[in-house]
N, C-alpha and C positions, 0 to 999 in steps of 0.2 A: 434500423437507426444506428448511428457510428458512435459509440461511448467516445468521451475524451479518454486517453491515458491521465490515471491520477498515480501513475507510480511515483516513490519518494523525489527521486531527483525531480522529475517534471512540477510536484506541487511547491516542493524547496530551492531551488535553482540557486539559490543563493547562499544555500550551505553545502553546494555540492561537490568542494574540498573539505567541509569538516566534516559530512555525512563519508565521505570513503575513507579519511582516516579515524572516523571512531569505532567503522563495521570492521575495518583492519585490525583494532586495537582490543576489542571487547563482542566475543563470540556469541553474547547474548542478544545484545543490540544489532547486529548483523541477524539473526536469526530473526528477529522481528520484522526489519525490514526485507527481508527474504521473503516472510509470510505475508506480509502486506501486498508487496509486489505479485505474489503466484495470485492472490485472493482478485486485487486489481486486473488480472492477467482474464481470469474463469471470470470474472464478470462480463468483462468487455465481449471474450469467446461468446459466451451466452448469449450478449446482446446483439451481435453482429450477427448469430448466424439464427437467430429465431429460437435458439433452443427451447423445448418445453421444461417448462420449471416453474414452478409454485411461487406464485407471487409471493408467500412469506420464506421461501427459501432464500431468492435471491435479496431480499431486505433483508433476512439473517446475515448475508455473506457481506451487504458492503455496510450493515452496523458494525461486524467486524473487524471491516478495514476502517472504519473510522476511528474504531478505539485505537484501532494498532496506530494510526496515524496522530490522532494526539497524546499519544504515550511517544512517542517517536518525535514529532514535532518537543514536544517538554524537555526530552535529552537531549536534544541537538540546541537550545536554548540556554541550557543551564552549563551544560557541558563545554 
């Protein structure tokens, strides 16, 4: 089965000039979205190629990215 891509850009599209100059601007927030992204990335790998993987592993890995991604959505909001 094909995951959709839920990297930042593709879920924000519409902050996707203030999402590249906040990662510009503030190394922390770049860094989150970085992890988001790899996190996003090894899910999809996973689910594309069948990997074996512990059903609570991969629901650890994309509750992960969901924090990352409303801590990320919050700053792109406020900011």
């Amino acid at each position: 089965m094909l995951s959709e891509h839920h990297d930042i850009d593709h879920e924000f599209p519409e902050y996707h000039e203030k999402l590249e100059a906040m990662c510009a601007a503030d190394a922390q927030f770049a860094a989150q979205v970085a992890k988001h992204d790899k996190i996003d990335n090894e899910i999809r790998e996973l689910e594309e190629m069948g990997q074996p993987i512990a059903d609570e592993e991969i629901e650890k890995m994309k509750y992960e990215r969901a924090q990352l991604k409303d801590v990320i959505y919050a700053r792109l909001r406020q900011g």
